[in-house]
C-alpha positions as CSV (number, residue, x, y, z in Angstrom):
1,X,0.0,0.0,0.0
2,X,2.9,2.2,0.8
3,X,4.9,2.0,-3.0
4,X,0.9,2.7,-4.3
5,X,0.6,5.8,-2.4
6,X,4.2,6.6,-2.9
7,X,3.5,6.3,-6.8
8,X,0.2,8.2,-6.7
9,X,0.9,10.7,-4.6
10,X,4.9,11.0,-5.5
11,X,4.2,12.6,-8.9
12,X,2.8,15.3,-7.4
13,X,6.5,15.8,-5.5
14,X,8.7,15.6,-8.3
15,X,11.4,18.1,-9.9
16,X,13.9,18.5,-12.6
17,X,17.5,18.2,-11.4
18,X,20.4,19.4,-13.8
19,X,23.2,17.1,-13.4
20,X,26.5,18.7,-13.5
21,X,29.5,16.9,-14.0
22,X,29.9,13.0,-14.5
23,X,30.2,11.0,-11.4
24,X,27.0,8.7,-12.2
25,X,27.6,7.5,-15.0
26,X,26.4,5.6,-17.1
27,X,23.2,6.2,-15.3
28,X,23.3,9.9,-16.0
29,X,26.1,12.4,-17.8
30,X,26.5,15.9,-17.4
31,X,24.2,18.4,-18.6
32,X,21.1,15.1,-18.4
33,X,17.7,16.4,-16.7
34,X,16.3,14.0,-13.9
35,X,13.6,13.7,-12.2
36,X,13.3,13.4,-8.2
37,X,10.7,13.6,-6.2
38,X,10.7,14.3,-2.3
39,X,7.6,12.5,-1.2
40,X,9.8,8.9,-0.2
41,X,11.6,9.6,2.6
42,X,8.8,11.1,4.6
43,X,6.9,7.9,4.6
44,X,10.2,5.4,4.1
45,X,13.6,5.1,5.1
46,X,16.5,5.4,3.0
47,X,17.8,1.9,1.2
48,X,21.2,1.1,0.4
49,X,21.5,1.5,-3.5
50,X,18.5,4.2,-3.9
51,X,20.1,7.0,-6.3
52,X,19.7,10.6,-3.9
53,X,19.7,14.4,-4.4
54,X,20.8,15.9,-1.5
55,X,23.1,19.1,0.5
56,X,26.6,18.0,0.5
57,X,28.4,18.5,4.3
58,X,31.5,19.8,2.6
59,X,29.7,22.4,0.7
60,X,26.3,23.0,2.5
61,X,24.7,25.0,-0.3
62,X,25.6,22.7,-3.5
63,X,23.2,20.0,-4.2
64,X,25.1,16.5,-5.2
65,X,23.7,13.5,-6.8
66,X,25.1,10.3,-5.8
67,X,23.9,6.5,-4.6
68,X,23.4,5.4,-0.7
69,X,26.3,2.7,0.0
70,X,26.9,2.9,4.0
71,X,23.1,2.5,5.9
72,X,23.3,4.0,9.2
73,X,25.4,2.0,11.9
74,X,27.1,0.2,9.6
75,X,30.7,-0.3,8.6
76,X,31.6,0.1,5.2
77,X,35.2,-0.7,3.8
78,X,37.0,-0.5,0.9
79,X,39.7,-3.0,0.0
80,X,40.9,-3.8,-3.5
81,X,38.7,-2.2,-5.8
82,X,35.9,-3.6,-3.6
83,X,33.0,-2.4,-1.0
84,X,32.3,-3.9,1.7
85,X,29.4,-4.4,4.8
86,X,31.5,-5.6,7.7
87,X,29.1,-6.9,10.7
88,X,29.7,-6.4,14.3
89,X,31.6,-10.1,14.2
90,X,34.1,-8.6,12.0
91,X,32.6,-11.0,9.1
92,X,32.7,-8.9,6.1
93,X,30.2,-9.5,2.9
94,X,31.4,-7.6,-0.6
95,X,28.2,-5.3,-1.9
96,X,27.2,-6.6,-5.2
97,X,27.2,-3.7,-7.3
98,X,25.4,-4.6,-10.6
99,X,24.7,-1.2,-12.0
100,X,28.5,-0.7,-11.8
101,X,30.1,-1.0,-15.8
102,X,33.5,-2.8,-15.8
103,X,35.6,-0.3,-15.7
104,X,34.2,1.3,-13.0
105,X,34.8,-1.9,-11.1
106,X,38.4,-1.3,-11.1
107,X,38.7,1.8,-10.5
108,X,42.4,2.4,-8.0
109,X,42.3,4.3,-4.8
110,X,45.5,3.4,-3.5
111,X,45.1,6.2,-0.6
112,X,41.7,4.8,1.1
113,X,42.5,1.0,0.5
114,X,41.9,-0.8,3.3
115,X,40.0,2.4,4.9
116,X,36.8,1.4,7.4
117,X,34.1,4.0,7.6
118,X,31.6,3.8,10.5
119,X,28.7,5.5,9.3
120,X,27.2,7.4,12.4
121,X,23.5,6.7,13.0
122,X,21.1,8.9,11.5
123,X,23.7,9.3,8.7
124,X,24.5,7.6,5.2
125,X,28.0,6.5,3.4
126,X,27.6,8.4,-0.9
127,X,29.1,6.8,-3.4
128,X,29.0,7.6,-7.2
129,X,29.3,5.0,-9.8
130,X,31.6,6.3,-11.7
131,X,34.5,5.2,-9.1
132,X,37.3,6.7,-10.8
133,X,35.8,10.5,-11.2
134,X,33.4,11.2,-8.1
135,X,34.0,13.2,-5.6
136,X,31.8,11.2,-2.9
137,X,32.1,10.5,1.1
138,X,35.7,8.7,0.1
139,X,37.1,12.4,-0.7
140,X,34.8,14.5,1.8
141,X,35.9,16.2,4.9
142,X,32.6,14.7,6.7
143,X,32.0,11.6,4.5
144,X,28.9,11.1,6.5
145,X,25.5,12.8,5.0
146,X,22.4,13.3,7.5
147,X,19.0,12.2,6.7
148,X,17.7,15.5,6.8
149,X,20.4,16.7,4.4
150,X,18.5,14.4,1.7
151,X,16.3,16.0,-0.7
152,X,14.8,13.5,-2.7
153,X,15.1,9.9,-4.3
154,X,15.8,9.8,-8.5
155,X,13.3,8.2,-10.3
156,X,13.9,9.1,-14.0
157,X,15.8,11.1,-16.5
158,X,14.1,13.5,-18.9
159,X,16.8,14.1,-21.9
């Protein structure tokens, strides 16, 4: 019932977003129109992979476009190309990132390998899929981006 009301009601929350700069692709490029609306997150939560518009902590009044990674509480670490969820046991399990192209895959980091994040609650780890050219909560002062910061969910591009 909630995704219905979501869908019904969410098109009456959406806006055009001007992406500048190309940290999401393939998804997006620079200069593409999306759509966002900001209806989600005030009857849902967050989820780890959902594409978000939101303030950046680094620069409060630029708006960035990037995809959730870290979840509030958790650990994120990247090691080898690769992210991971590590658990409170220490176990670690590798995201499967899908919607990454090959290339992106490998993209080399040398300074944060091996880094662990603990995303503070209330707060989410951003990542953009374009690995090798995003400047994302691996490059931020404050890597960590608070709910309230988020301004809406991407659900389409325009042209």
């Amino acid at each position: 019932m909630t995704e219905f009301l979501i869908a019904t009601f969410g098109f009456l929350f959406m806006s055009p977003f001007n992406i500048s700069g190309d940290s999401m692709e393939p998804i997006m490029s620079h200069e593409d129109t999306v759509m966002f609306e900001s209806l989600s997150y005030s009857l849902e939560e967050p989820a780890r992979g959902d594409i978000v518009v939101f303030y950046g902590t680094d620069e409060p009044d630029k708006i960035f476009v990037k995809r959730i990674i870290g979840m509030p509480g958790e650990t994120i670490l990247i090691r080898e190309e690769k992210v991971f969820v590590v658990d409170e046991d220490g176990n670690e399990e590798q995201l499967e990132e899908d919607y990454l192209r090959k290339s992106d895959r490998e993209y080399s980091l040398r300074q944060i390998d091996g880094t662990r994040y603990q995303v503070p609650e209330g707060k989410y780890f951003m990542l953009g899929d374009n690995r090798n050219n995003s400047f994302d909560s691996r490059t931020w002062h404050d890597p960590f981006i608070p709910k309230e910061s988020l301004v809406g969910k991407y659900y389409f591009e325009l042209f």
